[in-house]
C-alpha positions in Angstrom: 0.0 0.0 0.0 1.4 3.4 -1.1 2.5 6.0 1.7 0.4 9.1 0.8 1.3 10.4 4.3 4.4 12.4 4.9 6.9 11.0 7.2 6.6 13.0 10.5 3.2 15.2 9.8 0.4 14.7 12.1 -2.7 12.9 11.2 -6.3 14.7 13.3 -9.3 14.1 13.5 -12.0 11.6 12.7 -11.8 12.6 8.7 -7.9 11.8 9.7 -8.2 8.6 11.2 -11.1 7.7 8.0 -8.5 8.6 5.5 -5.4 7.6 6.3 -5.3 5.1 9.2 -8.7 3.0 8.0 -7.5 1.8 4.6 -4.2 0.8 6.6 -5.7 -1.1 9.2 -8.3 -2.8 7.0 -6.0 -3.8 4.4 -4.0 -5.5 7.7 -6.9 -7.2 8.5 -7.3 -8.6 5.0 -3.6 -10.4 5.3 -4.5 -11.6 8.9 -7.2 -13.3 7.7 -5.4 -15.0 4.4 -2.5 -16.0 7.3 -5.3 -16.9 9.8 -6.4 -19.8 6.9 -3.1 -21.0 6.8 -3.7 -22.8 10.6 -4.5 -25.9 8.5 -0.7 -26.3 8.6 -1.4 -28.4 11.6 -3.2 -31.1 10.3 0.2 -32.1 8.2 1.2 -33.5 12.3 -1.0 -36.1 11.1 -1.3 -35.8 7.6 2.3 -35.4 6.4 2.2 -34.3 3.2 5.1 -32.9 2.0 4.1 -31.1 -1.0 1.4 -29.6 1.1 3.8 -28.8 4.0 6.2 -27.1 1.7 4.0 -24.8 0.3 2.3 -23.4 3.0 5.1 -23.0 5.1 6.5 -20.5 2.1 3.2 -19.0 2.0 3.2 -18.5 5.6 6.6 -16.9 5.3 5.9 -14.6 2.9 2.9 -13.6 4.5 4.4 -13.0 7.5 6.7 -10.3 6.3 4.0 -9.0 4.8 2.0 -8.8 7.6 4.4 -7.5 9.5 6.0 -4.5 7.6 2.3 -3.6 7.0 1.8 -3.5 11.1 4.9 -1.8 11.3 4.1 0.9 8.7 0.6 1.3 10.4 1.7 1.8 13.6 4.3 4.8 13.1 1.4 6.5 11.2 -0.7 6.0 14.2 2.0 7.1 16.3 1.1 10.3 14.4 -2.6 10.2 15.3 -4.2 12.7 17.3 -8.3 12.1 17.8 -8.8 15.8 19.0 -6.3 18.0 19.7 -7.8 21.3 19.3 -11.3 22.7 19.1 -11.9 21.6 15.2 -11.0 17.9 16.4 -13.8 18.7 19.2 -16.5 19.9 17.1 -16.0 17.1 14.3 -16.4 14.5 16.9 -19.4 16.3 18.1 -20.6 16.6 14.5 -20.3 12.8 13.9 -21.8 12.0 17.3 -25.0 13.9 17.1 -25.5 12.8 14.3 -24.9 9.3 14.8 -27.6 9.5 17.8 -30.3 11.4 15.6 -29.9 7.8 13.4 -30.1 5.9 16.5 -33.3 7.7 17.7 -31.2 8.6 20.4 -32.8 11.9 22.2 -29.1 13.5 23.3 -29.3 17.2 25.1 -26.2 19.0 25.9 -22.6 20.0 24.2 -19.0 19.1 24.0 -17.6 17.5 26.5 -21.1 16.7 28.4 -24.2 15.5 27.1 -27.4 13.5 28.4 -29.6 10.4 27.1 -31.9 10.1 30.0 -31.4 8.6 32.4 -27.8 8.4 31.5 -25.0 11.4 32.2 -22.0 10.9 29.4 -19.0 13.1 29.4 -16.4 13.4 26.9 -12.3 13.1 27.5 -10.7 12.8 24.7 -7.5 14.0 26.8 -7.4 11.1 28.4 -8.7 8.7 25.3 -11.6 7.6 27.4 -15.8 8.3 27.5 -18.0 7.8 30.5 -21.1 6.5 30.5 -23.2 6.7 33.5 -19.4 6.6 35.4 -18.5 3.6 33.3 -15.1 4.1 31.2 -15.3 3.3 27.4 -12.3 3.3 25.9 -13.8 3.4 22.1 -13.9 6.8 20.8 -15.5 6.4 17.7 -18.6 8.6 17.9 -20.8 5.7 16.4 -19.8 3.2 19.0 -20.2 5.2 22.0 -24.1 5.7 20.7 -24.0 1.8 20.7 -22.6 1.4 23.7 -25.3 4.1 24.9 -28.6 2.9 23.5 -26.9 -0.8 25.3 -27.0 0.8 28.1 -30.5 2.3 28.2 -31.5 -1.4 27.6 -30.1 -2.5 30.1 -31.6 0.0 32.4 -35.1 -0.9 31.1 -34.7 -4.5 31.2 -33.5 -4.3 35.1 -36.2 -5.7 37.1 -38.2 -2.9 39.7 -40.2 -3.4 42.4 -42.7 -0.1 42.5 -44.0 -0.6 45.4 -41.2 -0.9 47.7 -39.7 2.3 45.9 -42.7 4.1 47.1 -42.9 2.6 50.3 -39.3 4.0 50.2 -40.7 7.5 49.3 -43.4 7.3 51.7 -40.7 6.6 54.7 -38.6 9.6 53.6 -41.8 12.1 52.7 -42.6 11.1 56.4 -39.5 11.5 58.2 -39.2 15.1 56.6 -42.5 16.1 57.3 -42.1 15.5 60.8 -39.0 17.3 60.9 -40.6 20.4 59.9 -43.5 20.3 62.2 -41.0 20.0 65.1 -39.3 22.7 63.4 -42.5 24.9 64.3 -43.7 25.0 60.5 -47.3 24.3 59.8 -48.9 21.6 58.3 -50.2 23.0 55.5 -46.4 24.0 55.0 -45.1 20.9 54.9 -47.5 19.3 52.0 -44.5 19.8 49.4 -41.2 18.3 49.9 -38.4 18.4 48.0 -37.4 15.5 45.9 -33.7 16.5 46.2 -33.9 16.5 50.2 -36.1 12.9 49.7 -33.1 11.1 47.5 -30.7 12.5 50.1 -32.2 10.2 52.5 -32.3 7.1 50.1 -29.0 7.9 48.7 -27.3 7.9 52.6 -28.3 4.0 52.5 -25.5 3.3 49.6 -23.9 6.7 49.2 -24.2 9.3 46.1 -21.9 7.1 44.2 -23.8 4.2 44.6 -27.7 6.0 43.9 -26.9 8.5 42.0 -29.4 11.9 41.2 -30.0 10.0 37.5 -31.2 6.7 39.0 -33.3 8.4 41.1 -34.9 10.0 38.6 -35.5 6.7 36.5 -36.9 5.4 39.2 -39.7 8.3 39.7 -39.7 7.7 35.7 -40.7 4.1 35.9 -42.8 4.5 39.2 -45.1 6.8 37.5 -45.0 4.9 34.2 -45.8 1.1 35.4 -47.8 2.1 38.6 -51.0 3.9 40.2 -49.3 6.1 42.8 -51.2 4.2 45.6 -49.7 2.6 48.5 -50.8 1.7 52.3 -54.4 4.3 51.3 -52.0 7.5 50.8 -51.5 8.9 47.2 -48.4 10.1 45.6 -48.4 13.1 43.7 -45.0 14.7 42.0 -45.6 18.4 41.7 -43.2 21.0 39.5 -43.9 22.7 42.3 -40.2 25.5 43.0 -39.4 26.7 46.2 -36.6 28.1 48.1 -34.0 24.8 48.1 -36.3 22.9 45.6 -34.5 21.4 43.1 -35.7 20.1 40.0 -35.5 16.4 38.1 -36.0 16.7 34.4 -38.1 13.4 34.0 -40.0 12.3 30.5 -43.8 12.0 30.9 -45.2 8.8 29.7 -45.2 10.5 26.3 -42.1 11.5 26.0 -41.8 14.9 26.7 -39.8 16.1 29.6 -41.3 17.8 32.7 -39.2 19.4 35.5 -40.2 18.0 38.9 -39.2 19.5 42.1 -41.1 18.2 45.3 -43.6 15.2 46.5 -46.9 15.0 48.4 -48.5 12.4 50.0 -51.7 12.3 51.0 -54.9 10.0 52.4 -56.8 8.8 48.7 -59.9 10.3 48.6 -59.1 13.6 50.2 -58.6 17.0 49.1 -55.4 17.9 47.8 -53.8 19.3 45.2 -50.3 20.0 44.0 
């Protein structure tokens, strides 16, 4: 394969990689495969053919030169690769993976280095030749196989098992415990109606830490609670308000149709009475 690259210039970018390090590695993998068929070599142990064993121990030779000053060759050009060392390596990458997600039917928010696929958080460091998902390293950094390794991910998440009722028996303990805390705090009762969903994962989060319940789980969870049950548990009703206070902070959740809604607090209350959010 002829050397179109200059001997010491730097190759960036995706469009770099596609153009000059592709063709080199495929054609690479083309003569591992033809050396790959030569393994029937072994049967001669039992075989002994000499003819046979002649010729494909010249063709394994001569392949294996081949194969070789073809990795060699490859490898000081990639020596010379840089995915993204600047800003126009940034935004190409970005390019390629937006658009690699709008074919995937991927729903992505954000920009370069951070982005969002809800429930999961992905950031971008190219720096350091890595991309984490949900605070899971992936070490491929081609924009199209982080997306796969994405929409894998999301169903994975779906296809956990969840138990809604002990998540809102969970929710129930917490909205309690809080309540109760602000009516020996002096606060009224009709004050304390509203809690705030980020002071309510704090307490369910303190069983396995941040790191291990993170603020993106917690919101997949409200996701699927609200999706696959009625709200209902022990004769008290759930109800997620976007309701913004003081110290309420908002979850960004998807209705059941898709579009996202910001919630900030819970109330519970007896079913069948008066309330509203």
């Amino acid at each position: 394969m002829e050397d179109n690259q200059d001997s010491g210039t730097m190759i960036t970018g995706l469009s770099g990689f596609t153009e000059n390090m592709a063709p080199r590695l495929a054609e690479l993998a083309k003569a591992l495969e033809r050396l790959g068929r030569l393994k029937s070599v072994g049967r001669q142990v039992e075989l002994l053919h000499p003819g046979e064993i002649d010729k494909q121990l010249q063709e394994a030779f001569a392949l294996c030169g081949q194969a070789g000053e073809m990795a060699r060759a490859a490898r000081e050009m990639f020596s010379l690769f840089r995915l993204a060392p600047d800003e126009e390596g940034q935004r190409e990458w970005e390019k390629v993976f937006l658009q690699r997600c709008r074919e995937a039917k991927v729903a992505v928010e954000g920009e370069f280095p951070a982005y969002r696929v809800f429930p999961i958080d992905i950031r971008v460091d190219l720096a350091h030749d890595q991309v984490i998902v949900n605070k899971r390293v992936v070490r491929t950094l081609h924009p199209g196989a982080v997306v796969q390794r994405i929409v894998r991910e999301i169903e994975r998440l779906h296809g956990e098992r969840f138990n809604a009722n002990q998540f809102m028996q969970a929710l129930i303990r917490a909205y309690d415990l809080l309540a109760y805390e602000a009516l020996n705090a002096g606060r009224k009762k009709e004050e304390t109606k509203h809690q705030p969903l980020k002071r309510i994962y704090d307490i369910l989060a303190l069983r396995t830490g941040a790191s291990g319940y993170t603020q993106s789980q917690f919101a997949f969870d409200i996701f699927r609670l609200r999706r696959e049950a009625d709200l209902v548990a022990n004769g008290r009703h759930l109800l997620f308000s976007t309701t913004r206070q003081a110290g309420f902070k908002g979850f960004e959740i998807p209705k059941a149709a898709g579009q996202p809604e910001t919630l900030a607090s819970l109330e519970i209350a007896p079913v069948g009475s008066d309330y509203h959010g």
